[in-house]
Each structure stands twice: as structure tokens, then as C-alpha cells.
N, C-alpha and C positions, 0 to 999 in steps of 0.2 A: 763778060764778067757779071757775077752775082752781086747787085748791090741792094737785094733786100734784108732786111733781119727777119727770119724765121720765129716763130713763139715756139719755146721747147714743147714737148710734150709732157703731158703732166698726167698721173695718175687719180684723177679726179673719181670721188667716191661715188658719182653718180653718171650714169649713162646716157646723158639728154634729155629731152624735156617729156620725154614718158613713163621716163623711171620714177618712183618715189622716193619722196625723202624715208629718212631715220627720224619716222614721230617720237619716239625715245628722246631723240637729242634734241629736235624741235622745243617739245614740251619744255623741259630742263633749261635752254635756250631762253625759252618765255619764263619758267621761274627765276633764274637769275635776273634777266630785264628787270623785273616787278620786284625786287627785292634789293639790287642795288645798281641797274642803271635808271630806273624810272623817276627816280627823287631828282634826275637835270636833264635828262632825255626822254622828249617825247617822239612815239610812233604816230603821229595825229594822222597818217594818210592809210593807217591799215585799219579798219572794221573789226568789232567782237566778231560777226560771222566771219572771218577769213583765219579763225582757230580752230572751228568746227569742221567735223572728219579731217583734220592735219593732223591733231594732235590733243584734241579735247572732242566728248560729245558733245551734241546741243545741250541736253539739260547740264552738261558740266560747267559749260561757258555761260547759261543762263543763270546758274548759281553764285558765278563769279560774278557779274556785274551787277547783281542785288546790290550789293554796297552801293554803288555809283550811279550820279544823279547828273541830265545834261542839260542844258539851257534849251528851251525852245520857245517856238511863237510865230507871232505874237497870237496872243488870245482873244475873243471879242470883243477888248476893252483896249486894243491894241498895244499891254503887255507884254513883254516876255516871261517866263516860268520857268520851274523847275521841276523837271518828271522824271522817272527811272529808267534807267537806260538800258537799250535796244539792241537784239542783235546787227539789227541796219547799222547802228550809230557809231561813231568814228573814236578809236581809242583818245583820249584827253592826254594835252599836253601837262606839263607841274606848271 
């Protein structure tokens, strides 16, 4: 007797982990985020760089984070500050 459950098969839009995504849908994906899930949901574990060639250029994504400023330090005076933010630097929670 078979007493496993099988996973059905599914028409999944992508081929494995070689295939590309749809930057299309990505992008639009991160517009909605930013426009009305971001105001109580933060992405803090994904990086500005991890938009670039998916679905944004570099200077696109370096355009976007002009606005945004992240805590850093401490500074000589052992401080913390406030400087603009980086492609390194980790998207901010609300």
C-alpha cells in the first residue's frame, strides 16, 4: 500500500532556479510594496542592491534611495549619525 501524499503538479510560471523572473511584475510588485504595503510592513532583510538588474538599473535604485537616510557609527566622538543611504544598506522598517 501507498501511504504517501504526493504534491500535485502545478503549472508553475517558472522553470527552476535558472530561469528568470518577469522584471515587469517584479518591479510593479516593489511599486505596490512602497505605496501600500510599506506604511506596516518592513522588508529589513533585503538590500537597495538586491533591486538592481531584477528589475531596476543601478542609477535607478540610486535615485530612489536619495530620499533616505540610515543610522550609522559611531563616529570619533563615539556617536551615532545620520548619512544617505547605500546600495550595501538594508531596506528600513516603518
Amino acid at each position: 500500500e501507498d501511504y504517501h501524499v504526493h504534491a500535485p503538479e502545478l503549472g508553475w510560471s517558472h522553470k527552476g532556479p535558472f530561469e528568470t523572473f518577469d522584471a515587469a511584475s517584479i518591479r510593479r510588485g516593489h511599486q505596490v510594496y512602497q505605496q501600500v504595503c510599506a506604511s506596516c510592513h518592513g522588508v529589513s532583510r533585503i538590500a537597495y542592491r538586491n533591486l538592481v538588474d531584477v528589475c531596476y538599473t543601478e542609477d535607478e535604485v540610486k535615485l530612489m534611495i536619495e530620499e533616505y537616510t540610515v543610522e550609522d557609527g559611531p563616529n570619533d566622538q563615539g556617536e551615532m549619525f545620520e548619512r544617505q543611504a547605500k546600495l550595501f544598506d538594508y531596506m528600513q522598517s516603518p
